[in-house]
N, C-alpha and C positions, 0 to 999 in steps of 0.2 A: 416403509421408509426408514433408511437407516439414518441419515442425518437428518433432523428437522429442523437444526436452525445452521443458515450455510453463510458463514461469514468471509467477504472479500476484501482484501485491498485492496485501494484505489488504483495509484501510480503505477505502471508498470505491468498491472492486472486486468484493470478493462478500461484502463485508457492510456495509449501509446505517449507518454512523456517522461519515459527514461532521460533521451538525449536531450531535450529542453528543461531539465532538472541537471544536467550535467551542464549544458551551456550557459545558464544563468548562476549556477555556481562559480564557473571557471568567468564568467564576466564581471562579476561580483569583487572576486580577489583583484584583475588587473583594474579594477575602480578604484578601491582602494591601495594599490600597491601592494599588494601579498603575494609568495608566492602561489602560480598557479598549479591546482592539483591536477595529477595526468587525471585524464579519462578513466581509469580502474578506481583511484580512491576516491572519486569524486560518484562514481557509481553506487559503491560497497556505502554510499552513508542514506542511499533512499531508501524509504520508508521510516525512518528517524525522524522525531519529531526535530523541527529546522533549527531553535539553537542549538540540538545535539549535535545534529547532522553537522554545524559549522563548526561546533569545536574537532568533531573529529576529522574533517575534511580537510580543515586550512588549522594543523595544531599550532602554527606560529602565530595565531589571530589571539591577543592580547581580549581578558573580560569587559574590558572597558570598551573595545570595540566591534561585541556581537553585534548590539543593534545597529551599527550603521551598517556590517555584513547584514542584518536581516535584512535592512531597507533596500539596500541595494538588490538583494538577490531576490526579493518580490517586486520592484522595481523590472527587472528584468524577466524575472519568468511572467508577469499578468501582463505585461507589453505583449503578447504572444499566445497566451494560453486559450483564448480564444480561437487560433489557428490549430487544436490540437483535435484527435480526433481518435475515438473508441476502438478497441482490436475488434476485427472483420468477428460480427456474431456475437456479440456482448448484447445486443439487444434478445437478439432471438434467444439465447442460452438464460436469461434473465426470466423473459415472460414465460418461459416453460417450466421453470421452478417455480415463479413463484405460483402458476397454475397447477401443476402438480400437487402443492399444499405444504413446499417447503418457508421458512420465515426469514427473508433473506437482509442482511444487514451488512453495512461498509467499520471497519476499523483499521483507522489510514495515522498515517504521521504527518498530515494537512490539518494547518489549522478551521475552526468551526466555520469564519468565514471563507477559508478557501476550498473546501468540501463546498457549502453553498453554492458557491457560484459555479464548481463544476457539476454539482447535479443537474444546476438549471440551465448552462451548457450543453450539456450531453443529453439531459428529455427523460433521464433514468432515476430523475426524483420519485414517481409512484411506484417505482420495483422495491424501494428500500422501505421496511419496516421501523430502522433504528439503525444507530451510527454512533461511533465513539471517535473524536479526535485528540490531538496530540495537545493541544493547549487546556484541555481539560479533565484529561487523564492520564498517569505518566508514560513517557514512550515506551514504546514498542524496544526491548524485549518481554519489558516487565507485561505481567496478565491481568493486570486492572480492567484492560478496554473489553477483556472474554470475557471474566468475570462476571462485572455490569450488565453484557449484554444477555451471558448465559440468566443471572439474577431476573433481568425484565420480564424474559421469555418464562421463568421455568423451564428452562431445558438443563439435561444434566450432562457431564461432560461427555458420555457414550453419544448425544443425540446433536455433536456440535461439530461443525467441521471449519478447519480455518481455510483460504484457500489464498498464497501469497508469490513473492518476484520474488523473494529476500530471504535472506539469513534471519533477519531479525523477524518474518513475519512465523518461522520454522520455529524459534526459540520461544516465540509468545506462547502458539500454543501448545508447547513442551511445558512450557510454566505453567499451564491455568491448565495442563492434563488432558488437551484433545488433540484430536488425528490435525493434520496438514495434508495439504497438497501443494505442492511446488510447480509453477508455471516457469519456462526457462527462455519466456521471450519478451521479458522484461529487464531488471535491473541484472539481476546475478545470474553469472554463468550454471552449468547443468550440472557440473563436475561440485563446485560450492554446493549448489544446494541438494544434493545427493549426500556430502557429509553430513546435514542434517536429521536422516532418516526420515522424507517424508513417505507418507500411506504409497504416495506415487508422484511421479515427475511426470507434465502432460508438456507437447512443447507447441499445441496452439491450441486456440480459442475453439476449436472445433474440437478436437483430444479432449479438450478439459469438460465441455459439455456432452459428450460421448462416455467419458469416463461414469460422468454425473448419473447420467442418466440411468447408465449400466447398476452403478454402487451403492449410488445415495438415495 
């Protein structure tokens, strides 16, 4: 076993809600009157912990008025996110790791309780060993959330793999010194996160657990 602890993001990763994270964004600004972000910038801020994500998505949005952006944009994505639903094989690619003998753990730019309620959503609460989020560790690019999780486990950074949609899931574990793998049927295009240098670019949920299975 080359990676023994196989760390995912959430969004974008093994659960399809790119475009419902871009449509609650872009709902969010015409609530408040801001202008709205095309579809590409409004993309490029998931996996961002969410005040991050809104200062860089709407940079005309004034600090005084994050939190009505946050209320509103949770407002609109949890009106829905119960409609959302796992990439084809996330179950099955899950329970064969974690049977294997791998130590498998979420580090998302979701806050603690909106991880919550999507584990208990999705039924893939007993897959997860441990989980790091964005309101209690800093975002995602910084490597606090590896760090912590590599710390829990004992594992060293040879024995840890990240596996993300994003730029910023790519840069995490650049900072905290372990391999990536880049998924390209989430938020960022294949081309973006190919700049990254990840170990490998998989572009479905099947690839990515064939990859696994093959490497890790």
């Amino acid at each position: 076993m080359k990676y023994e602890l196989v760390v995912f993001d959430w969004d974008g990763t093994l659960l399809d809600s790119a475009g419902a994270i871009v449509r609650a964004i872009q709902s969010s600004c015409r609530d408040l009157g801001l202008p709205v972000p095309e579809e590409s910038r409004a993309r490029h801020v998931i996996g961002l912990g969410l005040v991050d994500a809104m200062r860089h998505a709407v940079p005309e949005l004034a600090p005084d008025r994050y939190q009505a952006m946050v209320d509103r944009y949770r407002f609109h994505y949890l009106s829905g996110d119960h409609q959302l639903t796992l990439f084809d094989g996330v179950p099955e690619m899950l329970e064969r790791l974690k049977r294997d003998g791998h130590v498998l753990t979420v580090a998302t730019g979701k806050s603690r309780a909106g991880l919550e309620r999507a584990l208990d959503h999705s039924g893939l609460r007993p897959m997860f060993q441990a989980s790091r989020c964005a309101d209690e560790c800093h975002s995602k690019p910084h490597p606090q959330m590896l760090d912590e999780l590599m710390a829990e486990f004992g594992m060293t950074q040879a024995a840890t793999v990240m596996i993300g949609d994003t730029s910023h899931d790519l840069l995490m574990a650049r900072n905290a010194g372990v391999d990536a793998l880049a998924v390209t049927y989430g938020a960022h295009s294949h081309d973006h996160l190919l700049d990254h240098k990840p170990v490998a670019c998989l572009h479905s949920v099947s690839e990515l657990s064939q990859w696994l299975k093959n490497f890790a």
